[in-house]
Each structure stands twice: as structure tokens, then as C-alpha cells.
C-alpha positions in Angstrom: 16.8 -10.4 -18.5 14.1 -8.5 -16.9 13.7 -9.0 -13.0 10.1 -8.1 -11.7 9.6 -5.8 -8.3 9.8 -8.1 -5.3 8.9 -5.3 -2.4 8.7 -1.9 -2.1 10.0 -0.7 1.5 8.7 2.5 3.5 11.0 3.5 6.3 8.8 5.3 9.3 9.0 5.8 12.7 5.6 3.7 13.1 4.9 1.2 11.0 2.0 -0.2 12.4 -0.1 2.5 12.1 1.0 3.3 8.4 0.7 -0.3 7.4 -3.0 -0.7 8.6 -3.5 2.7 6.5 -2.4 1.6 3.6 -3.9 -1.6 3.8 -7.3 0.3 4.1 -6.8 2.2 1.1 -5.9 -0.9 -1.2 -7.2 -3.8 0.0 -3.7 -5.6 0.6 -3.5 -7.7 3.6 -1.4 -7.1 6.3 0.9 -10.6 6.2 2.8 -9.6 9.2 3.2 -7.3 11.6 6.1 -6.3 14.1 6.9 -3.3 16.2 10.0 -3.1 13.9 8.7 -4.1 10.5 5.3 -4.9 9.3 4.2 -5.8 5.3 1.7 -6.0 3.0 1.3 -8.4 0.3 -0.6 -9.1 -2.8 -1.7 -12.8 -3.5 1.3 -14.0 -5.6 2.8 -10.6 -6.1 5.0 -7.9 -4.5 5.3 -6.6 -0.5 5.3 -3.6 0.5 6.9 -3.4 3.6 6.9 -0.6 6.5 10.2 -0.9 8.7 10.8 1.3 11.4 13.7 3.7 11.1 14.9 6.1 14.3 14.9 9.3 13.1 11.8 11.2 11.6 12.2 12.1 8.2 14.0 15.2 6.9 13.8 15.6 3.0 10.6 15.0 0.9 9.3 11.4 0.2 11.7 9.6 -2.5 8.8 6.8 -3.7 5.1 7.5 -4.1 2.7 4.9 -4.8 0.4 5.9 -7.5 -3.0 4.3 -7.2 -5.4 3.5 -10.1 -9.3 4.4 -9.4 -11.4 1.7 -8.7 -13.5 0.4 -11.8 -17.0 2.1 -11.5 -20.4 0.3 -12.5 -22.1 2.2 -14.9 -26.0 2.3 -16.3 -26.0 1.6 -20.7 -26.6 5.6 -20.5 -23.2 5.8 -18.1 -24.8 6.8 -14.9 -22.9 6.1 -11.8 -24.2 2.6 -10.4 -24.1 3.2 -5.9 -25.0 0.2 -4.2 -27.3 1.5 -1.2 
């Protein structure tokens, strides 16, 4: 039986910083926030949590979120729509 993604987890050396970065760039709000640990969450859905590891990284990022363009408003002739 399939089992759906309950969290994805960043370790970092500062995950406050990362988390309010992230929750910038998607709209997710930040549900808690530690010095150790802090975590985003989507109404109903998945976390993605930021917990604080002691040593910086040393090999390239393992996990990389993917991020689907926001939907655009368009004109009937398919002009770009910016609200001013």
C-alpha cells in the first residue's frame, strides 16, 4: 500500500533563517520555530522541517525542492495580466 510523504527534513546550521526563506518563497507558514528545529507546513499536508545539525555541510545537497511557477493571469490574446 502506498504511504504518502509526511515531512521532508533539511539539516542546517541555522534553521531559522532558512525556514523564514523558504517560507517567503512558497507561501508555507512557519508552524514552529526553535533554535534547534523549526518547520513548515501545508494546511492538511506535509512539513518540511529545518533541524539544526553541528557541522556545516561537506558534499552537495542530497534533496532539492522543485517548485512549480505560479499560475499567471493572462488577457483572451495571452498578454501578461500585472496588478499595479
Amino acid at each position: 500500500m502506498p504511504s504518502p510523504i509526511r515531512a521532508v527534513v533539511v539539516e542546517t546550521t541555522d534553521p531559522g533563517p532558512l525556514t523564514r526563506f523558504w517560507s517567503q518563497l512558497t507561501g508555507l507558514p512557519v508552524t514552529r520555530e526553535h533554535p534547534d528545529y523549526a518547520s513548515l507546513r501545508q494546511p492538511a499536508g506535509f512539513f518540511v522541517e529545518f533541524v539544526r545539525v553541528g557541522e556545516p555541510k561537506t558534499v552537495p545537497n542530497r534533496v532539492h525542492l522543485a517548485l512549480r511557477d505560479p499560475p499567471r493571469s493572462t488577457d483572451p490574446e495571452g498578454n501578461e495580466i500585472v496588478a499595479g
